[in-house]
Structure formats: C-alpha cells, structure tokens
C-alpha positions as CSV (number, residue, x, y, z in Angstrom):
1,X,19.5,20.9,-8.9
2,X,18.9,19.6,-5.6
3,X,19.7,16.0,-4.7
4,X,18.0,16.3,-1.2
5,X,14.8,14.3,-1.7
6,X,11.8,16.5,0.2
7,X,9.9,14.4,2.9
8,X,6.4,13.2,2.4
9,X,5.0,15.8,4.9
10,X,5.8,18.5,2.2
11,X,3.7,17.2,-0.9
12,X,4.5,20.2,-2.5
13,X,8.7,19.9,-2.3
14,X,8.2,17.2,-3.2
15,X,6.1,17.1,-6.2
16,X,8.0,19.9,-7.1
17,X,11.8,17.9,-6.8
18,X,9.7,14.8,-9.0
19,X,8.9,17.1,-11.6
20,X,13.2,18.3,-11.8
21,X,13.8,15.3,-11.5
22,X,12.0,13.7,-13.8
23,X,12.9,16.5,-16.9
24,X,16.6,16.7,-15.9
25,X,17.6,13.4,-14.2
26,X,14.9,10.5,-14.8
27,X,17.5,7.8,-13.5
28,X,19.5,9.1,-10.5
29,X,22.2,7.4,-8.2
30,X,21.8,8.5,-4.6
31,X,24.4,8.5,-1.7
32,X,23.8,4.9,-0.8
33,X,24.1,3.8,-4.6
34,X,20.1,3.2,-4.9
35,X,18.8,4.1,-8.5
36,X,15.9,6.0,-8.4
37,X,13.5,6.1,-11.4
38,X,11.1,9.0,-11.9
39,X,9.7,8.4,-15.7
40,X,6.1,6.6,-16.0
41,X,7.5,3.9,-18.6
42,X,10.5,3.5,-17.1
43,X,8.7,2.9,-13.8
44,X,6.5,0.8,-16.1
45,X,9.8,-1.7,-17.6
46,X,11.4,-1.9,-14.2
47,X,7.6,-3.3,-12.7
48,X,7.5,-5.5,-15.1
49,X,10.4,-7.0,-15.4
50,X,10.5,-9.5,-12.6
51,X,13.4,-11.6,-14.3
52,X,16.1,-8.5,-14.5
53,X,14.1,-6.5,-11.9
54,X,13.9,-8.8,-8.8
55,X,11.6,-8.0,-5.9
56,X,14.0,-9.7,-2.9
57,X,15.8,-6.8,-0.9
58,X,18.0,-9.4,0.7
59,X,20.1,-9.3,-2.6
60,X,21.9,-5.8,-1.7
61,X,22.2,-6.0,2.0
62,X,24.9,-7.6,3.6
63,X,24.5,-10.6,6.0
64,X,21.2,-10.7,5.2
65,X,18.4,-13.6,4.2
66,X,15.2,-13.8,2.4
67,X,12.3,-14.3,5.0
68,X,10.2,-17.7,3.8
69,X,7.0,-17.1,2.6
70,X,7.2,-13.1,2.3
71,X,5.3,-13.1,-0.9
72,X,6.4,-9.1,-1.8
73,X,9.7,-10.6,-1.4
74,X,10.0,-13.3,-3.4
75,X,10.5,-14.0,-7.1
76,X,8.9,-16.9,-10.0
77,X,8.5,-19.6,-9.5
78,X,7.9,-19.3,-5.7
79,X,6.2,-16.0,-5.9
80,X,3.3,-18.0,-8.4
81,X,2.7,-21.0,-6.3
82,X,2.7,-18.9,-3.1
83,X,0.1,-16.1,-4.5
84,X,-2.0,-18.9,-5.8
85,X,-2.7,-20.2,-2.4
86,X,-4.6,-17.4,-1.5
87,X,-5.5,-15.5,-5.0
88,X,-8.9,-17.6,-4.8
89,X,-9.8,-15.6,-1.7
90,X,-9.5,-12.2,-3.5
91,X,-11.0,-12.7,-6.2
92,X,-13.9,-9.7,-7.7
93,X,-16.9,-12.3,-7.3
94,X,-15.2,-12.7,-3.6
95,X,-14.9,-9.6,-2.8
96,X,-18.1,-8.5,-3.9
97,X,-19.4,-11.1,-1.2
98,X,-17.7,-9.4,1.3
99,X,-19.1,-5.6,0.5
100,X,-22.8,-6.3,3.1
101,X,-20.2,-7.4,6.2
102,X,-17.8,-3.8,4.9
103,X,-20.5,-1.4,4.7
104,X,-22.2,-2.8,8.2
105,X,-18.8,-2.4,9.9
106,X,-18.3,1.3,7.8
107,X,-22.1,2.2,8.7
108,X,-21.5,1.1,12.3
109,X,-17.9,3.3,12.8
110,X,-19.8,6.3,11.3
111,X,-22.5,6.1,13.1
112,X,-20.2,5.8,16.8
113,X,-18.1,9.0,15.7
114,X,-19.6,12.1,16.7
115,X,-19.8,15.5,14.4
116,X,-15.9,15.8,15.1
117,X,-13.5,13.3,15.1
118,X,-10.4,12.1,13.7
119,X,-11.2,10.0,10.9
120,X,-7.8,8.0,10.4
121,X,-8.4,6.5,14.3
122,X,-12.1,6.7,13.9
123,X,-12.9,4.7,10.4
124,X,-9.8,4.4,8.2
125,X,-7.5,2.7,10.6
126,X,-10.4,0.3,12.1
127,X,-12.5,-1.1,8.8
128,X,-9.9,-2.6,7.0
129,X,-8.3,-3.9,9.8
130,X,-11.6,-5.3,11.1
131,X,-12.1,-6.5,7.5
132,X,-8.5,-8.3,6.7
133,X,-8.5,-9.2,10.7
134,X,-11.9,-11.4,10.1
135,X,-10.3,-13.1,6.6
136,X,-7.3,-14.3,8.3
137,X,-9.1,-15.5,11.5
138,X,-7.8,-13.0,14.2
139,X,-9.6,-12.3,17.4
140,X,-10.8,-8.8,17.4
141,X,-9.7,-7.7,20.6
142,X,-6.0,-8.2,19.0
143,X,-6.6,-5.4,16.9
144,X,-5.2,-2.2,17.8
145,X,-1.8,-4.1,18.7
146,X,-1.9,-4.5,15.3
147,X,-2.0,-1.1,14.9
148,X,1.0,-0.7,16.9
149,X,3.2,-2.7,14.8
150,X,2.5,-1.3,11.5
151,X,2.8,2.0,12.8
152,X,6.2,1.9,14.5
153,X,7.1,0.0,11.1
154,X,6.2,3.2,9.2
155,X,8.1,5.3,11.8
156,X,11.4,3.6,11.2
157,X,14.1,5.8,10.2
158,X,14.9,4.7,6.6
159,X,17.8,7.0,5.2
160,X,20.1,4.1,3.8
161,X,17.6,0.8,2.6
162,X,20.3,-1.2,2.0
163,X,22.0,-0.8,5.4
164,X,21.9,-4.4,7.5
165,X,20.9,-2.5,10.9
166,X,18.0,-1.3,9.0
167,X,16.7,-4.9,8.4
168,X,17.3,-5.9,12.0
169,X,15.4,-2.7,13.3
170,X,12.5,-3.9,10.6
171,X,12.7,-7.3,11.9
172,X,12.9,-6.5,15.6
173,X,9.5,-4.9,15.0
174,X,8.0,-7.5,13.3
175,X,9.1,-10.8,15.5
176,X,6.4,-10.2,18.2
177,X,3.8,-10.1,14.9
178,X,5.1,-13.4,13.4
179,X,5.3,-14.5,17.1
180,X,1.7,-14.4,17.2
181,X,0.8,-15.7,14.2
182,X,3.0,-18.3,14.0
183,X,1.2,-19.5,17.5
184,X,-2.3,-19.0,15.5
185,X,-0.8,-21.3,12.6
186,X,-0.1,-23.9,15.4
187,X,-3.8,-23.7,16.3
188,X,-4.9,-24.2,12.9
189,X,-3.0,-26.5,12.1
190,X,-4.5,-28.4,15.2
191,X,-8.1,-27.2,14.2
192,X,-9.1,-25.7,11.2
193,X,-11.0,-23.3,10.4
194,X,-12.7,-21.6,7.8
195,X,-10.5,-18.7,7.4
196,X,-7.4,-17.8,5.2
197,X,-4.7,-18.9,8.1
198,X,-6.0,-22.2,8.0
199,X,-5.7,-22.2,4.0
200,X,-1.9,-21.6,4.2
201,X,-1.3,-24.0,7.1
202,X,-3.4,-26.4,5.0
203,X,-2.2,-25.6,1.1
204,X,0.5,-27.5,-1.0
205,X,2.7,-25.6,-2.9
206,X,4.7,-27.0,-5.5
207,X,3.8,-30.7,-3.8
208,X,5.2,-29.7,-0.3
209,X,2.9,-27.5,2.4
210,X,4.0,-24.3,4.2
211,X,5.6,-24.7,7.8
212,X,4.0,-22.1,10.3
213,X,7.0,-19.9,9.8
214,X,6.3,-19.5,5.8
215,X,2.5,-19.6,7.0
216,X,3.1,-16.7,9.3
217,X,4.9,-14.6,7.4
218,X,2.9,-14.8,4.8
219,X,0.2,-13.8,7.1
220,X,2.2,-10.7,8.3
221,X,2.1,-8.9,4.7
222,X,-1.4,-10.3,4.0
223,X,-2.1,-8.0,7.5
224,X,0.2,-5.4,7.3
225,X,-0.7,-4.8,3.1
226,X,-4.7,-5.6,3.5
227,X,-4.9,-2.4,6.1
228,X,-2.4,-0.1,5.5
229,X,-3.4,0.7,2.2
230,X,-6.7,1.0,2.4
231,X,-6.0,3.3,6.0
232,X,-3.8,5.7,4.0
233,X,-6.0,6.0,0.9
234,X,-9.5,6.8,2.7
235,X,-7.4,9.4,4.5
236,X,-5.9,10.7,1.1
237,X,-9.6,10.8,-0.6
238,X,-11.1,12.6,2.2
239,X,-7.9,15.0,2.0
240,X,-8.6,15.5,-1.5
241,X,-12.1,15.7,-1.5
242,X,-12.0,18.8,0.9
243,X,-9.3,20.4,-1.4
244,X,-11.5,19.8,-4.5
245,X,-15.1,20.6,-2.8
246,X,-16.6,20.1,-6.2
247,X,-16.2,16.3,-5.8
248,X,-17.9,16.0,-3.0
249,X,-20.9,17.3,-4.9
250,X,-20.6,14.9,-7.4
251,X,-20.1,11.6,-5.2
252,X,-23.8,12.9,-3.4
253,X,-25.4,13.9,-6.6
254,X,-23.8,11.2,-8.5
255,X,-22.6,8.2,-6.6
256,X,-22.0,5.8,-10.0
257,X,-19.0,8.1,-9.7
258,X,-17.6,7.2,-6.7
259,X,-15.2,4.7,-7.7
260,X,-13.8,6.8,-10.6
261,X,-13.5,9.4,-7.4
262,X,-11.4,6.2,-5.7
263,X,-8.9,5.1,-8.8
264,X,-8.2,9.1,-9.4
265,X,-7.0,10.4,-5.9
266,X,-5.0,6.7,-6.0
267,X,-3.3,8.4,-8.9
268,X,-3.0,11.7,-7.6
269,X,-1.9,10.4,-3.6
270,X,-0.7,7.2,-4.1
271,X,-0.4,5.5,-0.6
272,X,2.8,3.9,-1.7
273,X,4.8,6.6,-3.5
274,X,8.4,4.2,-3.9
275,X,8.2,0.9,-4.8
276,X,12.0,-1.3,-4.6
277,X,13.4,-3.3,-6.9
278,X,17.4,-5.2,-7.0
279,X,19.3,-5.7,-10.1
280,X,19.6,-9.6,-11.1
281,X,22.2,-8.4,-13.9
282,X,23.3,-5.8,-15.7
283,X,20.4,-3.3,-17.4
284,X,19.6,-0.4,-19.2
285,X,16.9,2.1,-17.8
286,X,15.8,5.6,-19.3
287,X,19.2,5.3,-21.4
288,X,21.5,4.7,-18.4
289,X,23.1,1.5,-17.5
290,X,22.6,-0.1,-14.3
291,X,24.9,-2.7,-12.8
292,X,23.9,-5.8,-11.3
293,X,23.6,-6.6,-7.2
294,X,22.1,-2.3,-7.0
295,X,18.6,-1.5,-5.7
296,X,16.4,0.5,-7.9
297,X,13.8,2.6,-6.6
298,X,10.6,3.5,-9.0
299,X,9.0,6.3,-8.1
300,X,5.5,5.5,-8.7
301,X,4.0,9.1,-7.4
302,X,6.4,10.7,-10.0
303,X,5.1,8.3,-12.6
304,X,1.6,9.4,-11.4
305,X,2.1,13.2,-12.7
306,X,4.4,12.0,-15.7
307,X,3.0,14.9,-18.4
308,X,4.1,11.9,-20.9
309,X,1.8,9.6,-19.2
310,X,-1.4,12.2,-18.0
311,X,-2.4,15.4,-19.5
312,X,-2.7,17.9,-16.9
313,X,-1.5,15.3,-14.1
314,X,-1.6,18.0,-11.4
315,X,-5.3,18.6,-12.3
316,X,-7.9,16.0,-9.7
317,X,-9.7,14.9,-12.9
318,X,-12.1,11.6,-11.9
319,X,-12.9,11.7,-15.8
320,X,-9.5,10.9,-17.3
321,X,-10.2,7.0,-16.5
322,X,-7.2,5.7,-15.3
323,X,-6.8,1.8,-16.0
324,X,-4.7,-0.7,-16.8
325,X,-0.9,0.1,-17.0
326,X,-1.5,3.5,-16.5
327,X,-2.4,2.7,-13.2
328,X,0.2,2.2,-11.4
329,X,-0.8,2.9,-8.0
330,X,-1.0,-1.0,-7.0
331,X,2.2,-2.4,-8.7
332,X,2.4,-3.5,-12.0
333,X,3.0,-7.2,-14.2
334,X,3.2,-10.0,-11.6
335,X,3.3,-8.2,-7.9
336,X,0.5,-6.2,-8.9
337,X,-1.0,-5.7,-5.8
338,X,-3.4,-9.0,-4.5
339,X,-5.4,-6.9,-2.5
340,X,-6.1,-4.0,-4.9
341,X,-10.5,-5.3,-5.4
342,X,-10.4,-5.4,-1.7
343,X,-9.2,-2.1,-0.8
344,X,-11.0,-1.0,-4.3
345,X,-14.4,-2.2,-2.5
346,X,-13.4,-0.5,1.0
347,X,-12.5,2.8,-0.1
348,X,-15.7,2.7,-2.5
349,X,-18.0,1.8,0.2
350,X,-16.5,4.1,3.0
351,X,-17.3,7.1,0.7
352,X,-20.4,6.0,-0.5
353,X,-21.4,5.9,3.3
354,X,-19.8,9.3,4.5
355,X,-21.9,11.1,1.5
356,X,-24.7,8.6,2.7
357,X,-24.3,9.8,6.5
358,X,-22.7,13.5,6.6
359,X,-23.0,15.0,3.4
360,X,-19.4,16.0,3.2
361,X,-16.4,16.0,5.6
362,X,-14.7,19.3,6.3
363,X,-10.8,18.7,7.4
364,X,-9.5,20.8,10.1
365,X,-6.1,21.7,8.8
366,X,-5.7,24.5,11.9
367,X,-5.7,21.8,14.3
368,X,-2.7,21.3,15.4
369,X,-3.3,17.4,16.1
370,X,-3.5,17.0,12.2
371,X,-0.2,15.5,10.6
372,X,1.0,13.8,8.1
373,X,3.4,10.8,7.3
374,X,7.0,12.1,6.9
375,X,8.2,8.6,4.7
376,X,7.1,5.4,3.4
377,X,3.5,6.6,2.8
378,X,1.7,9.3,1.3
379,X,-0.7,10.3,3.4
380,X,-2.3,11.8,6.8
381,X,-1.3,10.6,10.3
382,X,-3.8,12.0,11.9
383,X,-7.2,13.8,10.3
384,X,-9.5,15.8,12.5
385,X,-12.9,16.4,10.8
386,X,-16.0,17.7,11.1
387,X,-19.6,18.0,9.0
C-alpha cells in the first residue's frame, strides 16, 4: 500500500489512494507524526469534538503563538463571543438581501467576458471578492492585490504542517494583508461606517472590545475564507457540469434545481479536501489511540465518497440530498463554516446566470493554459471556456 499521498492535480490518484486508505488504514500516522483520518464518522467525531479536538495549530509547532482574533484558530469560549460579533451579518434573511447586488455584479462579469474566456479570472475569482470586499468596507481598486495574497498562500509548499518555518513563510505572506487592514481598523475606528470592519473595531466581546490587531486578523480569514471558497467551487461546478453534460440540461430546463446542482458537486469536489485538528489529550479514533500534543488531519473529500456514508459516492447524483451532518463540505459542530449561506447564494446565482446567459459552458481541457491546484484546494487554477 502506498503511503505517498497523490497531489490534488491528479483527482483520480488520489481518490483512488482515499478509497485504500479508507478500507485498509482509516487512521494513518504520516512521516511528520500527523494523523490522517479518512472514515466519514470518524471525520464526523473528530469535527465535532472541539473540547478533545482543538482547532489552534499553534499547539504542535514549536516556538510558535496563536494569532488574536483568528477565529478558525481559536477554541470556546473565545471562538463563541468572537463568531457572534459578526454571525448577525451572515445570517439566511441577510444573505438573501444581498442576492440583487450578487447577481448585478455576476450579470455584469458575464456580460464583459467574451464567447471564450477563462472563467476562474473572469467570474469566479472577481464576484466573491467584489461581494466579501463590499461587506468588510474595502476599496475596490484594492482588489486584485487581494488576489495576490491568497494565491501565493495556496502556493506555499506545505510537506511538513507542523514545521515552525512553515508558519513564518504563512505569516510572511500575510503581514502586508493585516498591514492593511489593520490601517483600515484605524480609520474606522476614527470614523465608522456601515460595514463589517467597523463592527469588529466597534463590538464588545466578553465586556472588553477588539484592538485593531484582533480586528484585522479577523478580517484577514473573513477575506481570505468569504472568496476563496466560493472561487474554487464555481470552478469545480463548471468542471463538473461539463463532465456530466446532462446537468446542464437540467439547471436550463429546471432551474429549482440548481442549488441541489450546488450542495452535490460540494460533495463530490469539495474546495477544502483536509481540514486540521490538534490533540488536547489523549483519544481514541476509528479504534486507534491518539496521543495528546499530535495534529489530526480529517480528510473531508474521503469522507465525501465514504460507501458507508453515500451509496454510489462516485456517481454526480444532485438527487441524493445531501444535508446536515452528511454534509461535510463546510466543517461540522461549532466551526461549521460562517460563510457557507453566502457562498451557498453565490455559487447558486452564478449558475443560474451562466444557464441564463450561455446556455452551457464547454471547458477547454486541450488548452494548455488550463491547470489545476496541486494542494490545499480542490480545484482548477485556471479554466478556459467557451459556449
């Protein structure tokens, strides 16, 4: 059996090493020590067990600290009173307010691209970074720098996670980000506005308010999260959609169906396929015992095409409804992702206008600009299309 784990570029290794994995060895120790989970319900127990389970990275690395007000970070109580700051602000009656201002911004980047273009720099990089740019309070000209960063943050090389020059690379790429929005904090703190920086600068939490460091940070994975999902998974549809030309069919003829569409391929391509977790004490996973002080990494795409968990898993099916805790896609028990009714309502409404404007979306696999991600993410770099 091989303990060489595939890279994302080659989905079908690597679904392939998953599905070993997950028969012969559901709880493996890698060279670095990292515990790798492959199992839906184990997955499952590890996600929802903040309290044994602990979401701070900074617990296995040497020399290193937890960043304030990192909420994907952090543990209860802090995690609670930090996500309730914001949680009013992504809420389903306030995203649904949003959904005229994303389908104008989807409509308008649609209607710029010609019959061929790349859709990952044409539409799904630019409308949820327009969208999560415009919450926060970010001038739009600032936007492709944004870009930037996230991208050379999925580019880092990321063989050992627990290795301290790995957190100074992450960090390195990150200060000029917190920089900036540290800076914007300081602004509105000075003069508010009605926008979600000035909520953190403003809010209380547990009776004391954020500096602009916790304010910025926070900020930073409100950013880097609110876009990068939702850029991978439009990518991933329109990738499955043009393997599965049938579904496009359906979205035209039936568009009440688009959102089942949506919550399958984030099933089948989740955009996150690894999700980490630390040890806070000794545990028991899949029948194996776990010491304390190790990271644990779930495998959330191998969960995805658990046999246990979906019939068929390999089979694109928008009909199986997935919901709930079989959904695993966004996190699960408290981290379960903030975002997920935003990037819900993006992905929904981008499809609803591609059917709406082209029909369909052919992707040019011959071209030799098309590429995807090697780690970290599931998904294309770059997708040239055409009608």
């Amino acid at each position: 059996m091989s303990h060489v784990v595939p890279p994302m570029s080659d989905e079908k290794a690597l679904l392939a090493w998953l599905a070993e994995m997950r028969a012969h060895e559901p709880v493996w120790r890698d060279e670095y020590g990292v515990w790798h989970v492959f199992r839906h319900a184990d997955v499952r127990e590890v996600l929802k067990d903040p309290a044994t389970f602990s979401s701070d990275p900074n617990r296995v690395i040497e020399g290193s600290e937890p960043t304030p007000g990192m909420i994907h970070e952090m543990d209860p109580p802090d995690h609670r009173a930090l996500r309730k700051v914001v949680s009013s602000a992504f809420t389903p009656r306030m995203v649904e307010n949003l959904e005229p201002r994303v389908r104008e911004v989807a409509r308008d980047l649609l209607d710029a691209a010609g019959p061929r273009f790349d859709l990952v720099q044409e539409i799904a990089f630019t409308l949820p970074v327009t969208i999560i740019g415009e919450m926060l309070g970010l001038p739009r000209e600032d936007q492709e720098q944004f870009g930037s960063w996230s991208a050379s943050l999925i580019d880092i090389q990321m063989d050992d996670p627990t290795d301290p020059a790995l957190a100074e690379r992450i960090a390195a790429i990150l200060d000029p980000l917190t920089s900036y929005l540290q800076r914007l904090c300081a602004e509105r703190r000075a003069a508010p506005a009605d926008d979600l920086v000035s909520k953190l600068v403003l809010a209380e939490v547990d009776g004391r308010g954020l500096d602009d460091v916790e304010a910025a940070n926070f900020s930073t994975a409100l950013l880097l999260a609110g876009h990068v999902t939702t850029t991978v998974l439009l990518g991933n549809i329109v990738n499955t959609l043009d393997e599965h030309p049938w579904a496009w069919d359906l979205a035209r003829e039936h568009p009440d169906r688009i959102p089942a569409i949506v919550e399958e391929v984030l099933r089948f391509r989740p955009p996150f396929p690894q999700m980490q977790r630390t040890t806070t004490a000794p545990a028991r996973v899949g029948g194996v015992d776990l010491p304390a002080d190790v990271m644990v990494n779930v495998w959330v795409l191998s969960a995805n095409r658990d046999p246990e968990a979906h019939e068929d898993p390999d089979r694109f099916d928008p009909d199986r409804g997935v919901r709930g805790a079989a959904q695993l896609s966004f996190g699960h028990g408290i981290h379960f992702c903030l975002g997920a009714p935003l990037a819900r309502l993006e992905n929904v409404v981008a499809l609803e206008e591609i059917v709406r404007s082209r029909g369909r979306l052919v992707v040019d696999r011959e071209d030799p600009s098309f590429a995807m991600f090697d780690q970290i993410v599931l998904g294309v770099r770059t997708m040239p299309v055409h009608v």
